[in-house]
Residue frames as a rotation matrix with the C-alpha (Angstrom) as fourth column:
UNK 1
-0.672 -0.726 0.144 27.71
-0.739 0.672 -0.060 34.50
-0.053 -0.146 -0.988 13.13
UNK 2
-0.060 0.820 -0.569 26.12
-0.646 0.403 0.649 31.42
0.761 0.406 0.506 12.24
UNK 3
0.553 0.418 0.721 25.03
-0.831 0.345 0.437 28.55
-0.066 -0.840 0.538 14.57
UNK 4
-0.763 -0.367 -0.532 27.26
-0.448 0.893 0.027 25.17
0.465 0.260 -0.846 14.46
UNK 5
0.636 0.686 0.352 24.45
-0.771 0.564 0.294 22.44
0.003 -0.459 0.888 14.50
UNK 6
-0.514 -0.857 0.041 26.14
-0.858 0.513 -0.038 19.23
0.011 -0.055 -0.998 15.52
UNK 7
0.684 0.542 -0.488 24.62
-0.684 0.710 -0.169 15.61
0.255 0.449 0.856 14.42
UNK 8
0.155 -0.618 0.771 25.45
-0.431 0.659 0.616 11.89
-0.889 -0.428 -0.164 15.40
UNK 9
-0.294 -0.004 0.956 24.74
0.635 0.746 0.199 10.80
-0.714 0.666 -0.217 11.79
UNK 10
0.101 0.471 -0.876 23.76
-0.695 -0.597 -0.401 12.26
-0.712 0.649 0.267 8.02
UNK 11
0.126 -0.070 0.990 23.14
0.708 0.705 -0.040 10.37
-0.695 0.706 0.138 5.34
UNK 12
-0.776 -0.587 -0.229 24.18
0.407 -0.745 0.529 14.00
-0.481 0.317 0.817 3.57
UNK 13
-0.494 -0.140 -0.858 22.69
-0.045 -0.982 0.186 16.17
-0.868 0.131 0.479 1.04
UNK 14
-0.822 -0.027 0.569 19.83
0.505 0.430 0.749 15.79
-0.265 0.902 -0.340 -1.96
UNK 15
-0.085 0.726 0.683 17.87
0.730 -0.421 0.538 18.25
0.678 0.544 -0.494 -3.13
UNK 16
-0.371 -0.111 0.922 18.26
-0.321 -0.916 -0.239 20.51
0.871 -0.385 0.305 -0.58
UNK 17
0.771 0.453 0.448 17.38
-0.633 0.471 0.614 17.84
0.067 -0.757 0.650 2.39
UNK 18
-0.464 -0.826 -0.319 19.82
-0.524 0.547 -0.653 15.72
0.714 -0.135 -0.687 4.54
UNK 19
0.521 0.852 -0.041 18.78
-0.286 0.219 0.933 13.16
0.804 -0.475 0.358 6.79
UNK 20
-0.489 -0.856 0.170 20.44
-0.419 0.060 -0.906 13.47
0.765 -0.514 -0.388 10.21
UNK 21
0.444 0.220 -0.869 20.53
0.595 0.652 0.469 11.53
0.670 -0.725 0.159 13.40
UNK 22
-0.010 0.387 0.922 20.16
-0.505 -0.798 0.329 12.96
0.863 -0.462 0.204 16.52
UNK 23
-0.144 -0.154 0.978 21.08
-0.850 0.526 -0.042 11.03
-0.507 -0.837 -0.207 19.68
UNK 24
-0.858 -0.107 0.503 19.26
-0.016 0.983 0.183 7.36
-0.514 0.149 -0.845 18.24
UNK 25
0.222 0.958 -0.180 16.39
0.402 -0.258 -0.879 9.27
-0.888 0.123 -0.442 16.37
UNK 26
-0.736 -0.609 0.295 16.39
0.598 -0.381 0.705 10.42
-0.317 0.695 0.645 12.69
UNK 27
0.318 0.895 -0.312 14.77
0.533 -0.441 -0.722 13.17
-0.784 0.063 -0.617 11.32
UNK 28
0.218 -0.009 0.976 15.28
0.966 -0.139 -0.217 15.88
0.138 0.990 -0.022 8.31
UNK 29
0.128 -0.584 -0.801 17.01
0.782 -0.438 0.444 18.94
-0.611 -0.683 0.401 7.71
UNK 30
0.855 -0.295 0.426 16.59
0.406 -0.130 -0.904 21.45
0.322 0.947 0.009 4.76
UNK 31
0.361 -0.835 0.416 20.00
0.575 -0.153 -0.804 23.64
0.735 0.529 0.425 3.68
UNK 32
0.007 -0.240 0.971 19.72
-0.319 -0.920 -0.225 26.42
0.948 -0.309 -0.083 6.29
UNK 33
-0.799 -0.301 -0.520 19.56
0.166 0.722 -0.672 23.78
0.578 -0.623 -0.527 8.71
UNK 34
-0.225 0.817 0.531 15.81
-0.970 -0.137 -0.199 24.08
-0.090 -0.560 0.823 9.74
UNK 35
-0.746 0.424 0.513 13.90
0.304 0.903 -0.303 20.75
-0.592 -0.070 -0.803 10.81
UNK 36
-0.553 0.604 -0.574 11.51
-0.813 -0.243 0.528 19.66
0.180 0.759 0.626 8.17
UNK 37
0.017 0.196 -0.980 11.01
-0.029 0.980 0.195 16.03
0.999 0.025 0.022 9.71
UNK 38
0.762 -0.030 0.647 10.75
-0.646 0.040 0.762 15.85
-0.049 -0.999 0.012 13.83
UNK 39
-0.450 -0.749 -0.486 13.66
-0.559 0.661 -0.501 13.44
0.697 0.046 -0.716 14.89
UNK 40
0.031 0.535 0.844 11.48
-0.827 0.488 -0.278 10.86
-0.561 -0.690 0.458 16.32
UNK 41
0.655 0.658 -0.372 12.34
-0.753 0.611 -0.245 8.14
0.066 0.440 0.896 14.05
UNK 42
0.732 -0.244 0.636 13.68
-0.233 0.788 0.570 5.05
-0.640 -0.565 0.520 14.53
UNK 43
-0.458 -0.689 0.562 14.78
0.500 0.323 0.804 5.02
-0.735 0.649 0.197 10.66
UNK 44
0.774 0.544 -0.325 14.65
-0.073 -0.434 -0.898 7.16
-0.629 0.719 -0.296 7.48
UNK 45
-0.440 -0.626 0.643 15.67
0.501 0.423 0.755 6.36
-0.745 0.655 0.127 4.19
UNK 46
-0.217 0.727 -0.651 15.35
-0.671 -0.596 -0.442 7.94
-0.709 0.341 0.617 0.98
UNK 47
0.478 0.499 0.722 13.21
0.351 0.646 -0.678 5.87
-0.805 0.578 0.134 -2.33
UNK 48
-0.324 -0.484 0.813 14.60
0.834 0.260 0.487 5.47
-0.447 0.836 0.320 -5.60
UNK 49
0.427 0.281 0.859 12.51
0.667 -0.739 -0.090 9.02
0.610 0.612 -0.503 -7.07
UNK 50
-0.692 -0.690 0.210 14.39
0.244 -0.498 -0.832 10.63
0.679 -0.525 0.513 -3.74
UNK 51
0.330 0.615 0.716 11.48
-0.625 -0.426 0.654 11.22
0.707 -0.663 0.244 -1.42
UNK 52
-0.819 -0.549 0.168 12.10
-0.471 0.476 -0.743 10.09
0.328 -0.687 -0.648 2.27
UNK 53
0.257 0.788 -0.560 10.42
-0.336 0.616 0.713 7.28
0.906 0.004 0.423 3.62
């Protein structure tokens, strides 16, 4: 059975990476729903070539 991971926010899917929010923190997720980013940011966004900034 899988885990249900539950998020205040996502800014969804690209490339296998989603950026989700976490309480008022954002942080990064690949497909299987491992952290790839800490949620310690205030804001993350991704750049026109798709990398997150």
């Amino acid at each position: 059975m899988s885990e249900i991971l539950y998020f205040d926010d996502t800014k969804g899917f690209c490339q296998g990476v989603a950026t989700v929010k976490i309480g008022d923190k954002w942080g990064a997720i690949d497909i299987r729903g491992n952290q790839i980013i800490p949620f310690v940011y205030d804001s993350l966004s991704r750049s026109f070539s798709n990398k997150i900034i």
